[in-house]
N, C-alpha and C positions, 0 to 999 in steps of 0.2 A: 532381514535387513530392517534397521528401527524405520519408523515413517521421516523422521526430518533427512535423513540419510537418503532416501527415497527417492523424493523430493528433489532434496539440492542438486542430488545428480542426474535429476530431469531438466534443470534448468543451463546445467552444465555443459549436457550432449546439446540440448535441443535450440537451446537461446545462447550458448556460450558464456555464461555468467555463473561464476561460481560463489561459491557461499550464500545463493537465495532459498530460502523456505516458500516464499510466496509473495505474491504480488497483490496490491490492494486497489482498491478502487471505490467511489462514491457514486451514487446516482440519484437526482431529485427525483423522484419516481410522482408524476402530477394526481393529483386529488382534486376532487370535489369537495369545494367546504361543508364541511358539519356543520349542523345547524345549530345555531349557540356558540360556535368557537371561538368568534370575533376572529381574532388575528393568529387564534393561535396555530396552527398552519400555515402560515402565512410565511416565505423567506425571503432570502435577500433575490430572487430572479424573479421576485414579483407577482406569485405565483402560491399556489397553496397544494404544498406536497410532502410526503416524507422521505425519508432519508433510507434507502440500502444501501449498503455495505456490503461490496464482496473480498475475497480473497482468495485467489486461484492459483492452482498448479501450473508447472510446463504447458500440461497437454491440455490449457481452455477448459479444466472443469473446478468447477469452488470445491474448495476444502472449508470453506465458513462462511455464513452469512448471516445477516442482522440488520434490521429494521431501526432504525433510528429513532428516537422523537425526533418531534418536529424540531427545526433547529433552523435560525437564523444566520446560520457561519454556512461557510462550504464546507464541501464530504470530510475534510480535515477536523473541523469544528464538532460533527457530529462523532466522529470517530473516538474522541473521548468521554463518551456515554456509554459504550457498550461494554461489556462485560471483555471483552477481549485486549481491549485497550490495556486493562486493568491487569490481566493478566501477563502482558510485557513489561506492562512499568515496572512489576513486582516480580519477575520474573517467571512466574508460574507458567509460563509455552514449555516449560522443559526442550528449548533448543539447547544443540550440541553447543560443545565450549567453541572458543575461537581456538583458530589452528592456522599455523602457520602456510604461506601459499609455496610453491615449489620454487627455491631459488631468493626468498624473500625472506627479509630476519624478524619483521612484527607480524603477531597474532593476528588475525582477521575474524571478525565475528559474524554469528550467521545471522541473516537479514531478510524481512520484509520489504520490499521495494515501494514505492509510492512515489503519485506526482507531489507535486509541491505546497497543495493542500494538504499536507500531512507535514505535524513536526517531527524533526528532523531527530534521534535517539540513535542509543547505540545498537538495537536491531531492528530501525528502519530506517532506512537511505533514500534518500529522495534528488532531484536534481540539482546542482549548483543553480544557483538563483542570477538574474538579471543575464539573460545568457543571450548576447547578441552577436551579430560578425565579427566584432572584435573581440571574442571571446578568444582565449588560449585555442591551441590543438588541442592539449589533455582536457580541457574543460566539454569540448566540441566533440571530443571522442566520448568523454564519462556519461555526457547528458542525452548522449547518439544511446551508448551502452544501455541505460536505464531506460528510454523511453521504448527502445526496443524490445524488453523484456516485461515491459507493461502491456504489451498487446496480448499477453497471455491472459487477462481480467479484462481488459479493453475489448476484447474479442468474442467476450461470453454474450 
């Protein structure tokens, strides 16, 4: 069974969530400034640290990680430095095509999950934005759905 096939249908059984490869997450991981750096460590929480990046299976373990430079954005901002990034923009993950869901007449493509410091592409999904009481049912369901399936990176 290919590895993204794997996968997806780990997040299927275990999270209920179909069509995920992986779920992503950022972390300021804090430092001691370097001597000589000035500011350069220096981020937006006020603080001087780098950037890792994970991205995790169903079952709580990383299938990828990466150290960021220093970076003044959140885990979002640093996320488009790493080489993997680069490799979704452009295709090169070799994830499966999109396929259609059971009962459903548009394609669905396969996805990287992220909170909302990650932009928003067509293989990664992140949560509907400004999400309050007043929010729809589907929106309260969708943002329920993804945050739930992010405790699998959240967790590590």
């Amino acid at each position: 069974m290919p590895k993204w096939v794997k996968i997806a249908h780990g997040f299927a059984s275990k999270w209920n969530f179909v069509h995920c490869t992986g779920t992503m997450d950022g972390k300021h991981v804090q430092i001691l400034a370097l001597e000589n750096s000035s500011s350069m460590y220096y981020n937006y929480i006020v603080t001087f640290s780098i950037v890792l990046l994970a991205i995790a299976y169903a079952h709580c373990k990383v299938i990828y990680a990466d150290v960021a430079c220093q970076d003044l954005f959140p885990d979002g901002g640093a996320f488009k430095h790493i080489s993997f990034s680069k490799r979704i923009e452009h295709n090169n993950v070799h994830l499966l095509p999109a396929e259609t869901l059971p009962g459903k007449p548009l394609a669905v493509p396969f996805v990287f999950v992220a909170n909302d410091a990650f932009a928003l592409s067509v293989n990664i999904m992140k949560p509907y934005a400004g999400h309050s009481p007043g929010s729809s049912l589907l929106v309260r369901i969708s943002n329920y759905s993804l945050s739930r399936v992010c405790r699998a990176v959240e967790n590590i």
